[in-house]
C-alpha positions in Angstrom: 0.0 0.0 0.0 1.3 3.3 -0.8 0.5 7.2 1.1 -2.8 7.1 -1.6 -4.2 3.8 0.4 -4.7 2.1 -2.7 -3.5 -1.5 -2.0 -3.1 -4.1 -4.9 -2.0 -7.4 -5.2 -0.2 -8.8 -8.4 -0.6 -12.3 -9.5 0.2 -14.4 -12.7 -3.1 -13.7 -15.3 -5.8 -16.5 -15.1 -8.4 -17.3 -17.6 -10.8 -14.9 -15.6 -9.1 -12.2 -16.3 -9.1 -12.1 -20.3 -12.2 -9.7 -20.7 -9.9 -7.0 -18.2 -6.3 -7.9 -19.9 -8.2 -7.3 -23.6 -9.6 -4.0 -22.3 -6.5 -3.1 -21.2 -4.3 -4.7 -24.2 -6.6 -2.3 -26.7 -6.1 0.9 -25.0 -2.0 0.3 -24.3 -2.0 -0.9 -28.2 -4.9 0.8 -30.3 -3.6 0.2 -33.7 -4.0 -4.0 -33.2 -7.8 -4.9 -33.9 -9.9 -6.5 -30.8 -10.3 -9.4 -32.4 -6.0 -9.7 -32.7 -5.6 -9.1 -28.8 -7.7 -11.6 -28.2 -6.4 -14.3 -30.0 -3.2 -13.4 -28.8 -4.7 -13.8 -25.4 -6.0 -16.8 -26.0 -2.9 -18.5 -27.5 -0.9 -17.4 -24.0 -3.6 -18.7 -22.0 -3.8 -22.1 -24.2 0.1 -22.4 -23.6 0.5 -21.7 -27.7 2.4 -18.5 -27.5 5.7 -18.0 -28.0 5.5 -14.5 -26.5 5.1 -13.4 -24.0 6.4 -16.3 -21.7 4.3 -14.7 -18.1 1.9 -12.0 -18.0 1.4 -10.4 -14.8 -2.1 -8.8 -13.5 -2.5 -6.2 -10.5 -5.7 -6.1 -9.1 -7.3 -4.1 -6.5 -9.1 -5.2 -3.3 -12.4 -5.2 -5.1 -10.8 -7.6 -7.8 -10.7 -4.6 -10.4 -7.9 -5.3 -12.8 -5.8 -2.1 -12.5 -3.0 -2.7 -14.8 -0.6 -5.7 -16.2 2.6 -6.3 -17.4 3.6 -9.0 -20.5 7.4 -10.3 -20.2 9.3 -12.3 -22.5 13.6 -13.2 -22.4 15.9 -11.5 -25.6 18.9 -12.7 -25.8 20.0 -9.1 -26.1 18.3 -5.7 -25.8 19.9 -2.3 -25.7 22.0 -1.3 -22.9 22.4 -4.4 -21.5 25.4 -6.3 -20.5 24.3 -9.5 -20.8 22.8 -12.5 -23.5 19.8 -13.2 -21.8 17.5 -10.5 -20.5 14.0 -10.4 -19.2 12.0 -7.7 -21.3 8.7 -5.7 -20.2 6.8 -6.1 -23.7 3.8 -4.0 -22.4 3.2 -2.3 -18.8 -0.1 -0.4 -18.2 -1.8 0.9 -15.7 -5.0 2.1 -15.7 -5.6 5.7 -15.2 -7.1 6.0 -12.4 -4.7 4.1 -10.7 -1.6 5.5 -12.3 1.0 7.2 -9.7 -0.4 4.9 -7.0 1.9 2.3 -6.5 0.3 0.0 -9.2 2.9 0.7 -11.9 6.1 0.3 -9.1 4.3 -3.1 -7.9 4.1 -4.7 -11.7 7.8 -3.7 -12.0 8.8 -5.8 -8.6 7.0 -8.6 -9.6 8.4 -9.0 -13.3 11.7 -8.1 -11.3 11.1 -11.4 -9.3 9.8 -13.0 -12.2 13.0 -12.5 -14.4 14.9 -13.3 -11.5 13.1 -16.8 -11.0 14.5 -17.1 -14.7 17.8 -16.9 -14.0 18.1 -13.4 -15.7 20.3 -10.1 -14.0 18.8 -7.4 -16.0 15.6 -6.4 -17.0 14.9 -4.2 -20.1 11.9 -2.3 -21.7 11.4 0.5 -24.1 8.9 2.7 -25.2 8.2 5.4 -28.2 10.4 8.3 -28.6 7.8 10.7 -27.6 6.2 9.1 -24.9 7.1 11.5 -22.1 4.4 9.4 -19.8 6.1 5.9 -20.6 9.3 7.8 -19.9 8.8 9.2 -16.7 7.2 6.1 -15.0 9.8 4.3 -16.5 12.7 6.3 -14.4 10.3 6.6 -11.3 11.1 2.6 -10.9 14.3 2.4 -11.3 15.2 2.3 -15.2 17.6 4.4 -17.1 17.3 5.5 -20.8 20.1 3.7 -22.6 19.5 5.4 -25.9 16.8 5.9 -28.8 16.4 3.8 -31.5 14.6 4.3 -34.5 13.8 0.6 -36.2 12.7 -0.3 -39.8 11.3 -2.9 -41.8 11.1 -3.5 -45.6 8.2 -6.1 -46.6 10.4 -8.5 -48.9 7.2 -9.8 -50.6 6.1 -6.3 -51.5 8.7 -4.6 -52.7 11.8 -5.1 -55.2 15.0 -6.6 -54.2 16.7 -4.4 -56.9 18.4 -1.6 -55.1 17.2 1.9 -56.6 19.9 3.6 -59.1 22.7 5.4 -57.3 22.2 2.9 -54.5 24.0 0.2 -53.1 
């Protein structure tokens, strides 16, 4: 419990949380369809996914799901020291019970999680511009370790030919 006197207790996610992890999977990741979150849910709770490898719900003393966190292991991510790091593929927490502890408590428990896994380091990331994701990021514990920008090229759409003047 922290000075708000919200308590909250985090546990791995159960089949009677899916409708409450979907809610909160669409509003962390808007651009992926309903119907995409929740075959992705189902797949993890099936034991079909490859990703993520735990997920991790907080819930509140009326049972409320307040926020979750989805971890997987990389066998490298940026910053890190060593070849086999827990990663935080998606934290949220819920609005209302943002800067109440929630966030901090997900953290702990993926911490003991990824320890449990024999990992030392745990990674995440976040956009560029997310000043939100940034802050609650450093108020457990992280450090920025650098920006990124990533990009793909769809080998089944496009030419293999480089363009003139090109290499």
């Amino acid at each position: 419990m922290d000075g708000s006197g919200l308590t909250a207790v985090v546990h791995p996610v159960q089949r009677s949380d899916a409708a409450a992890w979907l809610s909160m999977r669409r509003t962390l990741w808007p651009s992926g369809s309903s119907e995409e979150h929740r075959e992705e849910i189902e797949r993890f709770l099936a034991g079909d996914a490859k990703e993520p490898l735990a997920v991790l719900i907080a819930a509140g003393p009326d049972g409320r799901r307040l926020g979750f966190a989805e971890l997987s292991i990389r066998p490298h991510a940026e910053g890190c020291r060593t070849d086999r790091v827990a990663y935080l593929e998606g934290w949220f927490v819920a609005v209302e019970a943002r800067d109440r502890g929630v966030g901090r408590l997900l953290v702990r428990a993926a911490e003991a999680w990824a320890r449990a896994q024999g990992c030392g380091e745990l990674a995440s990331d976040s956009a560029a511009d997310d000043a939100a994701s940034r802050a609650a990021h450093r108020a457990v514990g992280f450090e920025e370790t650098g920006l990124v920008r990533c990009y793909r090229r769809d080998l089944e759409a496009a030419s293999l030919e480089p363009e003139a003047g090109r290499g």
